[in-house]
LUMFIVEX-596125 format. One record per residue (C-alpha): x, y, z; residue in one letter. Coordinates in steps of 0.5 Angstrom, whole numbers, plus 500, padded with zeros to 3 digits. Example, Ala and Ser with C-alpha at 12.3 -4.5 7.8 and 13.67 -1.06 7.14 Angstrom:
% LUMFIVEX-596125
525491516A;527498514S;
***
This chain:
% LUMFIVEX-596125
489472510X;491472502X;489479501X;493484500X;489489497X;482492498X;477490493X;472485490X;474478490X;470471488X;469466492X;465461490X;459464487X;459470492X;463476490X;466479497X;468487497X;474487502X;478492504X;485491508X;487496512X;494493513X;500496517X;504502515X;510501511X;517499515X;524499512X;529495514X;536495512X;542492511X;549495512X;552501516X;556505511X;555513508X;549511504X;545506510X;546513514X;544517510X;537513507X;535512515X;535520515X;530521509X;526515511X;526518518X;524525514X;518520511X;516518517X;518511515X;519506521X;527503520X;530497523X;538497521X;542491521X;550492522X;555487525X;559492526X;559496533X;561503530X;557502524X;551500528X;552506532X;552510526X;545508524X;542510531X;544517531X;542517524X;535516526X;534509526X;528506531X;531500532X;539497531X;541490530X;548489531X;549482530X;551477524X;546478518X;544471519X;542472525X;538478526X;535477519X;532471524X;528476527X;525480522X;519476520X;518480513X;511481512X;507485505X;510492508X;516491509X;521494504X;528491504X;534494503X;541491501X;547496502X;552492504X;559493505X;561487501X;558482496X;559476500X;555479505X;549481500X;548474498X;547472504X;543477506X;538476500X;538469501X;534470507X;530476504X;528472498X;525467503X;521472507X;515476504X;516483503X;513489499X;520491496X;528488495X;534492493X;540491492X;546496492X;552495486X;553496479X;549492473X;554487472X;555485479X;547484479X;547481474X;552476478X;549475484X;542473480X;546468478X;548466484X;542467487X;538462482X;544456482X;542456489X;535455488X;533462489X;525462487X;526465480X;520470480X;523472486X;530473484X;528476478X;524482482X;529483485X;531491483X;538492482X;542496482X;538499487X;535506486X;531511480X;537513474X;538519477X;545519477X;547520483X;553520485X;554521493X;551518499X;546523500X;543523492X;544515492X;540515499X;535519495X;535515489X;533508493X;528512497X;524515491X;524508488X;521506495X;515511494X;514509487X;513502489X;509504496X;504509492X;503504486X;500500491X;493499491X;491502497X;484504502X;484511505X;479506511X;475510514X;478518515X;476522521X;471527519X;467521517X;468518524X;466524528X;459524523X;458518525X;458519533X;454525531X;448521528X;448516534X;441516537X;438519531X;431516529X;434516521X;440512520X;445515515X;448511507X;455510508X;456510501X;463505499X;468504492X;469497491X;472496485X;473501479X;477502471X;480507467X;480514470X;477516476X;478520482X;478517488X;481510489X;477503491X;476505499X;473512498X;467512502X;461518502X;456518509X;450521507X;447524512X;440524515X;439531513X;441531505X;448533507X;455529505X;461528508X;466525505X;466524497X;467519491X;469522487X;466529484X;462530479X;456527475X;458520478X;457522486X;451527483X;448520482X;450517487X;448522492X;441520489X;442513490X;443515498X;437519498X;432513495X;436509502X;433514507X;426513504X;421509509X;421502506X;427503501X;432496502X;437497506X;443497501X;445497494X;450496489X;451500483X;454500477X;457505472X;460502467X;462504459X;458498456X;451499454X;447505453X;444506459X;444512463X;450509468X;454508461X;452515460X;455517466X;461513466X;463516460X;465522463X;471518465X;473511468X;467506470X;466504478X;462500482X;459503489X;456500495X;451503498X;449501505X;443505511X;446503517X;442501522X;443502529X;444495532X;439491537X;
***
């Protein structure tokens, strides 16, 4: 339940390789004026869920014909009760008065959440972290709140600050580190094999450093055949993990295998991973069930 990322993780003596497939990111926001409106239409364009929250009918009106998949028109406190939060839900505060988003972000800072935002000047941010500390705010919290709200990119009307809050949006949810789990044409692979006396290599990344062109997650099917679906990453690193995968589909051979390329040493390994940056990759035949 504490993993919010995939990769390795110790556990007692015993590494584990985990990967989570999380739910999609969701944005929620706070507020029903021109900006709220108009960061619903770019986040519908984003294919991003939104909730908005707005204690007034007309403004709540707004956001529903912006796009908004859900609206709650009720006080703050009481539809912020109903948005449990979770590590990928980013917050947005674009209230239409201070008062308001301190008692929104009172409630928000006690949530988990993968973003927090707050619309309003330097100076006025700097105030409500004041606040929000005097009143017992975790300090972590209250310090990775991002306000002002947005990149610097000077926006100056409802579209560009909008745009400005959900470009820094997708930065924190792309920085994130992420599995691309297991992607269709791996899956049909797959199916295709079912039945056949030679089981294929699913080949994983499980944790890597430094430059390299496919992420912790990736994976690689090595088919009975010899052919690959999928990839790790291109060039020397997968030629040697394509001979790796081979040696499992061999009679005899183990059934699985963990394999390092790193920069240290002088191995052949080393040799290779100093073409670029350093992986670890698991390679496992998967043998029909029963």
């Amino acid at each position: 339940k504490k993993c919010t990322t995939s990769g390795v993780f110790t556990l007692g003596d015993t590494r584990v390789f985990a990967e989570r497939f999380g739910a999609g990111a969701r944005l929620v926001i706070c507020g029903g004026g021109h900006v709220a409106a108009a960061a619903v239409r770019l986040a519908k364009l984003l294919d991003l869920p939104v909730t908005g929250l707005e204690d007034r009918p007309e403004y709540a009106d707004a956001l529903r014909e912006a796009g908004a998949d859900r609206v709650l028109c009720a006080p703050f406190e009481t539809s912020l009760a109903q948005i449990p939060g979770s590590t990928e839900t980013y917050f947005c505060v674009l209230t239409r008065a201070h008062a308001y988003d301190i008692t929104c972000l009172k409630q928000i800072l006690q949530k988990p959440a993968a973003y927090v935002g707050m619309m309003g000047s330097r100076g006025r941010s700097e105030l409500v972290r004041r606040q929000l500390a005097e009143a017992g705010l975790d300090p972590a919290r209250v310090a990775r709140l991002h306000a002002p709200i947005g990149l610097a990119i000077g926006g100056q009307t409802a579209p560009e600050i909008a745009l400005s809050i959900l470009a820094e949006i997708v930065q924190v949810k792309n920085s994130r580190q992420q599995t691309e789990g297991f992607p269709p044409a791996l899956l049909n692979a797959l199916d295709a094999c079912a039945g056949q006396e030679t089981p294929p290599v699913l080949v994983t990344i499980v944790s890597r450093h430094g430059s390299t062109p496919r992420e912790v997650g990736a994976k690689m099917l090595m088919l009975p055949d010899g052919k690959c679906v999928g990839s790790v990453g291109g060039g020397i690193m997968e030629y040697r993990t394509q001979q790796l995968a081979r040696e499992l589909l061999e009679p005899g051979a183990a059934p699985c295998r963990l394999a390092a390329f790193t920069t240290e040493g002088a191995s052949d390994a080393a040799a290779i991973a100093a073409c670029g940056g350093s992986m670890e990759v698991f390679l496992q035949r998967l043998e029909p069930e029963g």
